[in-house]
DOLUMBA-183738 format. One record per residue (C-alpha): x, z, y; residue in one letter. Coordinates in nm, 4 decimals. Each point is the difference from the previous one (the first is absolute). Layout:
REM DOLUMBA-183738
> X|Z|Y|A .
...
REM end
This chain:
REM DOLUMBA-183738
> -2.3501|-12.7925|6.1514|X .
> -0.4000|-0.1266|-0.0965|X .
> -0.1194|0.0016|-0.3140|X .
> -0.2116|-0.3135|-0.1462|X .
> -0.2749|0.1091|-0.1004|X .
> 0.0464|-0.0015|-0.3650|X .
> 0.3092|0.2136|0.0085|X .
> -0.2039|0.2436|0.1734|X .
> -0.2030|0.0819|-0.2918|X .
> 0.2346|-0.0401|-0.2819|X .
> 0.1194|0.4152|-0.0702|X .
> 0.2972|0.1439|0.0336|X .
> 0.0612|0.1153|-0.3947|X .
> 0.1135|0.3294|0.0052|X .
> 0.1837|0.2416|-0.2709|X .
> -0.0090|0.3577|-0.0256|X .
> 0.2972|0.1643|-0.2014|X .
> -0.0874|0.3632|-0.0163|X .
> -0.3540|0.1502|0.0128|X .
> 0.0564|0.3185|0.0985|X .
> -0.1088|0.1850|0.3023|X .
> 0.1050|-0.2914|0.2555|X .
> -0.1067|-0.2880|-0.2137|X .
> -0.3180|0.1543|-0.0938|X .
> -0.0612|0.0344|0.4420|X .
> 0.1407|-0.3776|0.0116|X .
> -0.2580|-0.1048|-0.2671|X .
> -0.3034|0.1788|0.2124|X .
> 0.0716|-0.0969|0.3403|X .
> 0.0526|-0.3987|-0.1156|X .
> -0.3479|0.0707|-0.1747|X .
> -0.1904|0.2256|0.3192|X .
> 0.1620|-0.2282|0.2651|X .
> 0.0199|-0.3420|-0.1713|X .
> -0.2171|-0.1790|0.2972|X .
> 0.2079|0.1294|0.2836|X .
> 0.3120|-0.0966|-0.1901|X .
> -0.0953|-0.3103|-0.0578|X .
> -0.1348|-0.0783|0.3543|X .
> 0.3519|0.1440|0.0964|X .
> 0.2244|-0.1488|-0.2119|X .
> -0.1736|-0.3296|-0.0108|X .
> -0.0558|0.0321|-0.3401|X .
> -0.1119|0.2292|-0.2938|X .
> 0.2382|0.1950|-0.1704|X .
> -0.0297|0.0527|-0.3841|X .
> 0.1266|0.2410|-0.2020|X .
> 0.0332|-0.2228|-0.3606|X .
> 0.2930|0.1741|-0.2040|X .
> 0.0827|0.4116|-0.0049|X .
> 0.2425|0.1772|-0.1890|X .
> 0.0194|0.4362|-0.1307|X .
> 0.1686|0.1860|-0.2169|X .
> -0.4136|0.1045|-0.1814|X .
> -0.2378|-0.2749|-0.0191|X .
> -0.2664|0.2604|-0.1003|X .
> 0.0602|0.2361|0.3093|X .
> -0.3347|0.0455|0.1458|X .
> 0.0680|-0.0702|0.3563|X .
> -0.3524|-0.0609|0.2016|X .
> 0.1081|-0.3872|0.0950|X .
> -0.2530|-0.2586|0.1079|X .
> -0.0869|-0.1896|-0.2862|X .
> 0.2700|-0.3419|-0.0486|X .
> 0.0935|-0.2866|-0.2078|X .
> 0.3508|0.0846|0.0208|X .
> 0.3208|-0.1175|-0.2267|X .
> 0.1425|0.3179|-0.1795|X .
> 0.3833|-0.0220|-0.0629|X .
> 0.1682|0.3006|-0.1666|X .
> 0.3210|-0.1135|0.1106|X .
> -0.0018|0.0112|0.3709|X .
> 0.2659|-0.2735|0.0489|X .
> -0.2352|-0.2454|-0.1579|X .
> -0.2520|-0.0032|0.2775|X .
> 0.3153|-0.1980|0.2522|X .
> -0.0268|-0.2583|-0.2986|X .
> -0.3480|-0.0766|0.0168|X .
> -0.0793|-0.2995|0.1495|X .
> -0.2842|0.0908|0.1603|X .
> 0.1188|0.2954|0.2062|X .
> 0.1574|-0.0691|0.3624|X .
> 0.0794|0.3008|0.1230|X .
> 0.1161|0.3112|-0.2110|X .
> -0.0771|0.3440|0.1337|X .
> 0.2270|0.2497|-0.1669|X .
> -0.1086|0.3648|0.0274|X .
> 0.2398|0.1142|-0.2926|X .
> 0.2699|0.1541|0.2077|X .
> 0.4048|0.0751|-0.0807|X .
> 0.2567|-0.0944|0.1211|X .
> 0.0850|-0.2489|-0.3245|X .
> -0.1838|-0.0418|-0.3221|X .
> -0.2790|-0.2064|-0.0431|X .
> -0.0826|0.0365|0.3638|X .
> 0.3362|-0.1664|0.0776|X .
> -0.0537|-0.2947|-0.2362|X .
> -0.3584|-0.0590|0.0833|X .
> 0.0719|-0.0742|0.3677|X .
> 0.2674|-0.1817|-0.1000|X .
> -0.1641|-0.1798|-0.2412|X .
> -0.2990|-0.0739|0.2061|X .
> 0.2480|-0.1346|0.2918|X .
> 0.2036|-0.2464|-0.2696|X .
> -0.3737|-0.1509|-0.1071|X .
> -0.1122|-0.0827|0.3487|X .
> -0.2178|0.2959|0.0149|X .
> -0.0589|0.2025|0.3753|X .
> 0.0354|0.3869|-0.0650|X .
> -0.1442|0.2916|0.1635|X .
> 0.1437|0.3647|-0.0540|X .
> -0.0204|0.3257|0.0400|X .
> 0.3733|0.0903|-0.1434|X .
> 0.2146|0.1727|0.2538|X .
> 0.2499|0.0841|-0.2217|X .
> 0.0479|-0.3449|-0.1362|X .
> 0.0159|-0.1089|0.3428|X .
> 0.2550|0.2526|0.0896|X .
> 0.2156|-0.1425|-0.2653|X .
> -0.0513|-0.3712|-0.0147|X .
> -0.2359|-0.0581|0.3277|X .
> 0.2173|-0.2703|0.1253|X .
> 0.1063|-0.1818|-0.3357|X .
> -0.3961|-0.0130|-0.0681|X .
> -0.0323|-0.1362|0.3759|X .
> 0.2182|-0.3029|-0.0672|X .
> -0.1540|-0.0647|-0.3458|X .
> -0.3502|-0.0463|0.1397|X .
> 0.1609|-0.2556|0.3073|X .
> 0.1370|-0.1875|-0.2627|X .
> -0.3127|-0.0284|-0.1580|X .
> -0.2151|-0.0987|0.2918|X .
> -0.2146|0.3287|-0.0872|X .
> -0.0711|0.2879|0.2276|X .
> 0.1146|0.3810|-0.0942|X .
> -0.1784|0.2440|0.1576|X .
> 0.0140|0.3865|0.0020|X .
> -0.2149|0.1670|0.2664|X .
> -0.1096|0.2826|-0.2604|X .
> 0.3362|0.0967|-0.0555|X .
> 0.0821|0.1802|0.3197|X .
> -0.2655|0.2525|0.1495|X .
> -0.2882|-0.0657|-0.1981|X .
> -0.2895|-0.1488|0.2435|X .
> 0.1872|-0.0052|0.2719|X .
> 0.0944|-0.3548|0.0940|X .
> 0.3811|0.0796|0.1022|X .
> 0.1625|-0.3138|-0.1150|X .
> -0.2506|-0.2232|0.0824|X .
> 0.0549|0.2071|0.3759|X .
> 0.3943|-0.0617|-0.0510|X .
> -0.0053|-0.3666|-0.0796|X .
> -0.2660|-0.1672|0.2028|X .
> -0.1124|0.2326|0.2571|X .
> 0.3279|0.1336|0.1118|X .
> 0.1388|-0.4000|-0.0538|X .
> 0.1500|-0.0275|0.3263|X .
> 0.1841|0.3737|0.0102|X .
> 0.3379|0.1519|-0.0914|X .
> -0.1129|0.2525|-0.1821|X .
> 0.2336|0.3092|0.1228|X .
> -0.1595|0.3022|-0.2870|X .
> -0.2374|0.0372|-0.2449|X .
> -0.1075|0.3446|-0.0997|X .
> -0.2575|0.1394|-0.1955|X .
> -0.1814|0.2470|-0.2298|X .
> -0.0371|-0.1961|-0.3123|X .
> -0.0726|0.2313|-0.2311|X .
> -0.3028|0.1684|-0.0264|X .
> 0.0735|0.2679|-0.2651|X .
> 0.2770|0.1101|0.1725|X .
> -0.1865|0.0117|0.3146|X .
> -0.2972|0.2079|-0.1644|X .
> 0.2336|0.2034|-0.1395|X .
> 0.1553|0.0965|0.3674|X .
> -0.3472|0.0278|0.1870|X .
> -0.1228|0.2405|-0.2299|X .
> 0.3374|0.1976|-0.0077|X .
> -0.0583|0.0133|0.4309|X .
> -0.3580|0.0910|-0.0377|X .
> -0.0132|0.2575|-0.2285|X .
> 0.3355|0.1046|-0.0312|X .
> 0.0800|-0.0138|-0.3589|X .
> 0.3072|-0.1372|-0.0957|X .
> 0.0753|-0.2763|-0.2193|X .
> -0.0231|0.1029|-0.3675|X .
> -0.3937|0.1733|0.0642|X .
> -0.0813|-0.3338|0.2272|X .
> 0.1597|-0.2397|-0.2625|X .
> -0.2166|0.1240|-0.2793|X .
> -0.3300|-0.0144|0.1783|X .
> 0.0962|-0.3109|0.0566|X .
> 0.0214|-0.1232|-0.3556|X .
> -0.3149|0.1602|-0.0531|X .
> -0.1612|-0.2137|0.2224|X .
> 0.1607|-0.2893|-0.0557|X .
> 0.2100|-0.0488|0.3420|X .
> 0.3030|0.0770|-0.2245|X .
> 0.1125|-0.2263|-0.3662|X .
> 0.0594|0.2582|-0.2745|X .
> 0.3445|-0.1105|0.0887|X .
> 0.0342|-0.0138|0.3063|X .
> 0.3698|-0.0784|0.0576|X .
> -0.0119|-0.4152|0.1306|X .
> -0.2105|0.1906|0.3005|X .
> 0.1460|0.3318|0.0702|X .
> 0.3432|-0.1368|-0.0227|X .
> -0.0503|-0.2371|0.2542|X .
> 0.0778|-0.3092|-0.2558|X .
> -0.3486|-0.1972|0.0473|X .
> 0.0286|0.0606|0.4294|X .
> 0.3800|-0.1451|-0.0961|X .
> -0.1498|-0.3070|-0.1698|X .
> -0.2649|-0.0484|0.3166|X .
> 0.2645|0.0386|0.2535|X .
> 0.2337|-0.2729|-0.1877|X .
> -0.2679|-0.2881|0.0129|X .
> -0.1105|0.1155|0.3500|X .
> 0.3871|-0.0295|0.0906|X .
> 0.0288|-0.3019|-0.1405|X .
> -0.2918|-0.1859|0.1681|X .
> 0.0256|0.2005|0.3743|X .
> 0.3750|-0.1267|0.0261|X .
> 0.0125|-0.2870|-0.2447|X .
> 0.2424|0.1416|-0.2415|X .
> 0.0423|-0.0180|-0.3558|X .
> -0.1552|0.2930|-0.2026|X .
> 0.2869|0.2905|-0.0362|X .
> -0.1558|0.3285|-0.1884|X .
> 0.3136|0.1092|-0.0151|X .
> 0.0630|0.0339|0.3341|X .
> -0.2916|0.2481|0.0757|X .
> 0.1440|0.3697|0.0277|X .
> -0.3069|0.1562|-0.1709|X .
> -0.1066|0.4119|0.0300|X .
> -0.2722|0.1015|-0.1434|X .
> -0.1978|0.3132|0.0992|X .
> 0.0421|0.2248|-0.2686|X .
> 0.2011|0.2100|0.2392|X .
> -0.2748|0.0682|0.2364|X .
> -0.0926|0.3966|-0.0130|X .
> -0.3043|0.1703|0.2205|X .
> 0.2630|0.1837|0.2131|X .
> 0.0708|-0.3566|0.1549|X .
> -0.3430|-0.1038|0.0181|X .
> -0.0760|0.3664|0.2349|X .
> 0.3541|-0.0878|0.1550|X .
> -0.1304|-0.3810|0.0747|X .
> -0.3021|0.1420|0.1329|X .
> 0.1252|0.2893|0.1840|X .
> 0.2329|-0.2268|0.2049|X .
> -0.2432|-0.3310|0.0356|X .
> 0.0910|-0.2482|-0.2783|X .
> -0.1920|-0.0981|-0.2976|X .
> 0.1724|-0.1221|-0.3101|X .
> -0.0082|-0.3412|-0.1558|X .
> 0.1599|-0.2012|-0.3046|X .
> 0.0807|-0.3099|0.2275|X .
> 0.1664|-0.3161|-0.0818|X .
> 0.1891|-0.1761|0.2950|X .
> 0.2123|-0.2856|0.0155|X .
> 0.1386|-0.0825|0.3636|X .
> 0.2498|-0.2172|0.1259|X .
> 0.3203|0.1592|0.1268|X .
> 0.3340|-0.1061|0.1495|X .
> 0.1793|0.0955|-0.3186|X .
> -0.2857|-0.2087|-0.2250|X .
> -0.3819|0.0112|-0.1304|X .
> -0.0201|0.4001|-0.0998|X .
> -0.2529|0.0650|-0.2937|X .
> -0.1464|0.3681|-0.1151|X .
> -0.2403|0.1654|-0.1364|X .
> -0.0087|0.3996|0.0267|X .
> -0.1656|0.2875|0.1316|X .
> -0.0362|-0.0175|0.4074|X .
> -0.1141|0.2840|0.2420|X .
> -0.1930|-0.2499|0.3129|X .
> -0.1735|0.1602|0.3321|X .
> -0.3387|0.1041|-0.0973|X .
> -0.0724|-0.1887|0.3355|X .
> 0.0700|-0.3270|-0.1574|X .
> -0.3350|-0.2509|-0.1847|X .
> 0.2012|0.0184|-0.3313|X .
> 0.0400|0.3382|-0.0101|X .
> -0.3962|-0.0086|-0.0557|X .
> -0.0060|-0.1981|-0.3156|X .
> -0.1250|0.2402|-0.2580|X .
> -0.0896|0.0238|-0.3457|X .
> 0.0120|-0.2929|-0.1665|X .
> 0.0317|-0.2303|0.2219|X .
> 0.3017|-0.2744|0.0911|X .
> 0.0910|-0.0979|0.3598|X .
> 0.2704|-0.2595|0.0592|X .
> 0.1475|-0.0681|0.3639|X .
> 0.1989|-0.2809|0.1297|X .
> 0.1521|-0.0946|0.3201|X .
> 0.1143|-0.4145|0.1208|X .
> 0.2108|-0.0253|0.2956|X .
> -0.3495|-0.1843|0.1630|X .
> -0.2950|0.2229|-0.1500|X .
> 0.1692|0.2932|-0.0047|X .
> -0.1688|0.2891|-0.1969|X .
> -0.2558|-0.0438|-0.2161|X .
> -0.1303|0.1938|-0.2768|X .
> -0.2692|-0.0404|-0.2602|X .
> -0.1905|0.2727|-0.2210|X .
> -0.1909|0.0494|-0.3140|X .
> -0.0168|0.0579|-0.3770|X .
> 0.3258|-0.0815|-0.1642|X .
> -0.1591|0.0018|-0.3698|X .
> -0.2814|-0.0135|-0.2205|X .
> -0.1800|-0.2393|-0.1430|X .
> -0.2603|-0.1630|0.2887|X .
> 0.3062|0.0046|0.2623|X .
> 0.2430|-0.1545|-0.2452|X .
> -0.2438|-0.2821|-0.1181|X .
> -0.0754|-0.0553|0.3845|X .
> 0.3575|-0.0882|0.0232|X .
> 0.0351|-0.2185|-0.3354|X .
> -0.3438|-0.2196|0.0577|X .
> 0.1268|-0.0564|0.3611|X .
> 0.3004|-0.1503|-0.1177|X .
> -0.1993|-0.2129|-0.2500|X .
> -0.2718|-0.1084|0.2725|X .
> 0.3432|-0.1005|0.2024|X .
> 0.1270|-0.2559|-0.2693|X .
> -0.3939|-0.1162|-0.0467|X .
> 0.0433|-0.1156|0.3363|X .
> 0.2875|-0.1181|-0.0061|X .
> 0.1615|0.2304|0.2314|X .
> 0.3291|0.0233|-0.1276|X .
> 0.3401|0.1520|0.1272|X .
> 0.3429|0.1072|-0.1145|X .
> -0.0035|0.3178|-0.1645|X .
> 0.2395|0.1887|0.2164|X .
> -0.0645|-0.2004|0.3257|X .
> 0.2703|-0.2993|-0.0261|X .
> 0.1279|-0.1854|-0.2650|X .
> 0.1641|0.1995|-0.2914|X .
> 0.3064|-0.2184|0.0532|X .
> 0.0013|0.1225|0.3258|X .
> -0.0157|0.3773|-0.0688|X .
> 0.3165|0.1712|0.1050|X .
> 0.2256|0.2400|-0.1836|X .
> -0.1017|0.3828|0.1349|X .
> 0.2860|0.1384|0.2274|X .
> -0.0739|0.3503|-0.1022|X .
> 0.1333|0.2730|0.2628|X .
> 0.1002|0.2576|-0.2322|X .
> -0.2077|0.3525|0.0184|X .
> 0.2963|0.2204|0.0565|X .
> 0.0216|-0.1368|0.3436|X .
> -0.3744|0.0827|0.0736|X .
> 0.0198|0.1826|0.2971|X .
> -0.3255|0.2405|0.0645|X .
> -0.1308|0.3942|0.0391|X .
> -0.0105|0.2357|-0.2753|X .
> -0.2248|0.2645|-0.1059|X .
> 0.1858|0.2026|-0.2835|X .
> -0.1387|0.3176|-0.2166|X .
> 0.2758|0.2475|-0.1373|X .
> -0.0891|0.2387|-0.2350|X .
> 0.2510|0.2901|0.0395|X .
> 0.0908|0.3805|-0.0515|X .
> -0.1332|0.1846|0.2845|X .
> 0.3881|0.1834|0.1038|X .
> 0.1824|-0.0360|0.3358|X .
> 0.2421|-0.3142|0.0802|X .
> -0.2493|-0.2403|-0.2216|X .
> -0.0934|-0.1923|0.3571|X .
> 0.3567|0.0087|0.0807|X .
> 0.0913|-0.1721|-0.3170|X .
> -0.2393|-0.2401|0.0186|X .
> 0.0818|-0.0865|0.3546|X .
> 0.3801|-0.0216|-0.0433|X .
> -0.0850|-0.2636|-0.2778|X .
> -0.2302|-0.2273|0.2559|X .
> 0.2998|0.0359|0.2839|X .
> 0.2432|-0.1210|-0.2315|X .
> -0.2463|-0.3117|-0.1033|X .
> -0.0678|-0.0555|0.4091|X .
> -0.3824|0.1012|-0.0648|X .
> -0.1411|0.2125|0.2636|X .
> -0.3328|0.2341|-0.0668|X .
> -0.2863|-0.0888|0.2526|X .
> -0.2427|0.3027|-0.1340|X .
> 0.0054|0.2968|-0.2777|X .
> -0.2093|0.1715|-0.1544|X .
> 0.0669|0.2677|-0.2906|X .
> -0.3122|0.1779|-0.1641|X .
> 0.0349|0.3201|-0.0872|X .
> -0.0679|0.1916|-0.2367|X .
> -0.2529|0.3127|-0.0802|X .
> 0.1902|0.3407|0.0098|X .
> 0.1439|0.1137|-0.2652|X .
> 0.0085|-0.3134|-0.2339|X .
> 0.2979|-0.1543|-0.0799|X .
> -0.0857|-0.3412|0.0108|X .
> 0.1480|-0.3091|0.1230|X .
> -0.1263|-0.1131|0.3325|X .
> -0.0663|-0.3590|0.1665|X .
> 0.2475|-0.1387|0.2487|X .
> -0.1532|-0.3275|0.1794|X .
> 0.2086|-0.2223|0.2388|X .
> -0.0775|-0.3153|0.1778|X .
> 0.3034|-0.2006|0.0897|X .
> 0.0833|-0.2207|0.2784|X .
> 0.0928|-0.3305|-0.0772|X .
> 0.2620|-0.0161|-0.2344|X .
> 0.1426|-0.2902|-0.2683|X .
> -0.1005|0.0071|-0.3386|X .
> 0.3124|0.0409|-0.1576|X .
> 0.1018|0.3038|0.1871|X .
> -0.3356|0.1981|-0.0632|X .
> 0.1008|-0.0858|-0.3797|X .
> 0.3231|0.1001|-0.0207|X .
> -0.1218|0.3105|0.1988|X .
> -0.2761|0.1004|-0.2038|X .
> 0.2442|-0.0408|-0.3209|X .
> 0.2351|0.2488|0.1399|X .
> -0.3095|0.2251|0.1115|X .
> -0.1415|-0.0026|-0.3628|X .
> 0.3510|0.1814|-0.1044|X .
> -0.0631|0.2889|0.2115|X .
> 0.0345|0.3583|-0.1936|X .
> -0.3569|0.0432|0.1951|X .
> -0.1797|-0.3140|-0.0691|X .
> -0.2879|0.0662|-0.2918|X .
> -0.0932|-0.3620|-0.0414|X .
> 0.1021|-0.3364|0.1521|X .
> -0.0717|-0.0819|0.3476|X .
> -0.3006|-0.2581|0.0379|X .
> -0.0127|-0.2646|0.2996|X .
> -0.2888|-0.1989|0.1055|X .
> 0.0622|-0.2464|0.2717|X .
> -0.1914|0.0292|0.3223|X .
> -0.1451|-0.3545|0.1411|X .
> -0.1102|-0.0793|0.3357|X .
> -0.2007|-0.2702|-0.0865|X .
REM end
């Protein structure tokens, strides 16, 4: 819809609720890019209120005659603010009651949360149609990469059928390094920290909890679902050891912390977990840091899109887009239709998952182990489609490395069967899985 002329210089009033490493790159790029934004969006976009734990922080901000509230939740009650950006984060708190606040006052938001919009995505949806303001949240899925914006207008016209991705870039450091080098976890991990890939705690990442809180707003706007953490079955990738990096290697798969939701007979499945993939295939060549999330419409097909998944510039990319989108009054529902509209998720439960195995046993090197093991997977209707045991040097007395790759096989069996496998006299640690994906 045109503009008059007068509305297209009258600012879009923007507040910042957290200053930290985001809202400081949100700050700069409004100030660096302020023409093109406003030649863009119609209109300039002014930053007028802000809001940090330290007033006296020195951060290296463009000089501003901005409105300083303590209390972030007072910058949704200032009258001169339309749009709230909140760059807090949490799944509750004063996050929670700023959006929420901002939404009951008439006031657009803009966030970076995925957590909160794990938890309350939808409920925050329907709040802002009932206000006649728009919520957006490109930042909080992938960083720079413009995935929902792909998912809601681009792929408009498509069934989506999957949606799968690396959405976590810490984990995915992590795993490159572990391939290239061949340490294993705990050395990688702690170079990691050290260069600040990895938090101090690390556990939201390694865990798989923040790809689980991606995945659940990507769910929700690819099939037009209410948000359902709980749904997600979530691994994390503790687990992963260099033998099955060499192993991966040795046999032609890389391994990835993906997050994939797909539409099944049985329902919409949703997990996040460790994956070997065919080092044949474009994801398998995301590295270090960076994201990659691939979707496929029953008109499209596949399409995938690439880049950095965190950091300040790339996450400010994706929070001034959203604001140069309401500027020009390019709005749209959140999660692609009306929030009345959003259906319940039909979750197909991950017991029936239904995929081949790669499995590491640690065991006492003495005849009938293989035996054991192999009675177990007949009696749980799992057949082995390659073995591989690594031996041992002479004379140590060491456990050894037994590596199988299943065929396909249901979830629930290769559970039970691992339980009973883990009770063998010979076992010296619990058998590990990691799913193998032909993506």
């Amino acid at each position: 819809m045109a503009r008059s002329a007068s509305s297209k210089q009258s600012p879009l009033r923007v507040g910042i609720a957290g200053l930290g490493v985001v809202g400081a790159g949100v700050v700069r790029l409004l100030h660096e890019q302020a023409g093109l934004l406003a030649a863009r969006g119609g209109r300039p976009i002014q930053v007028v209120a802000v809001s940090a734990r330290d007033k006296r922080k020195k951060r290296g901000l463009p000089a501003g005659q901005w409105r300083w509230y303590s209390n972030a939740v007072d910058i949704a009650k200032d009258p001169d603010v339309d749009v709230v950006v909140e760059l807090i984060g949490g799944s509750g708190g004063v996050a929670k009651e700023l959006c929420e606040t901002a939404l009951r006052n008439g006031k657009g938001v803009v966030t970076a949360n995925k957590a909160l919009l794990a938890m309350q995505g939808d409920k925050l949806a329907l709040a802002a149609e009932q206000a006649g303001v728009p919520l957006a949240f490109e930042a909080a899925v992938a960083g720079g990469i413009p995935i929902l914006k792909a998912l809601r207008e681009g792929l408009a016209g498509n069934n989506v059928k999957r949606v799968h991705g690396i959405l976590n870039g810490t984990c995915n450091y992590i795993l490159t390094e572990m391939r290239e080098k061949g340490g294993d976890f705990s050395a990688v991990l702690a170079d990691a920290q050290q260069l600040g890939y990895a938090e101090a705690d690390p556990s939201f990442d390694l865990d798989g909890i923040d790809a689980a809180h991606k995945l659940t707003v990507l769910t929700a706007l690819a099939f037009n679902t209410k948000v359902d953490f709980k749904a997600v079955h979530v691994e994390g990738i503790r687990h992963v050891s260099a033998v099955d990096t060499a192993f991966a290697r040795e046999f032609g798969y890389r391994i990835k912390l993906l997050a994939i939701a797909r539409r099944t007979a049985r329902g919409i499945e949703q997990r996040v977990h460790p994956c070997m993939v065919p080092a044949n295939t474009p994801i398998a060549h995301v590295d270090g840091v960076f994201n990659a999330v691939a979707a496929e419409g029953d008109f499209v097909g596949p399409v995938m899109f690439e880049g950095r998944g965190a950091g300040q510039n790339p996450t400010a990319s994706a929070v001034v887009a959203d604001l140069a989108d309401i500027a020009a009054g390019r709005a749209s529902f959140a999660f692609g239709v009306p929030a009345a509209k959003l259906g319940k998720l039909k979750a197909a439960a991950m017991a029936d998952h239904v995929g081949r195995y790669y499995i590491r046993l640690l065991v006492k090197d003495r005849p009938g182990v293989l035996a054991d093991v192999s009675a177990v997977l007949r009696d749980h209707k799992i057949s082995i489609e390659s073995l591989v045991q690594r031996g041992r040097a002479e004379g140590e007395n060491t456990p050894v490395a037994v590596l199988l790759i299943s065929h396909e096989a249901r979830e629930a069996d290769m559970v039970r069967a691992l339980k009973r496998i883990a009770k063998l006299r010979s076992m010296q640690e619990a058998p590990r899985l990691i799913r193998i994906e032909t993506l």
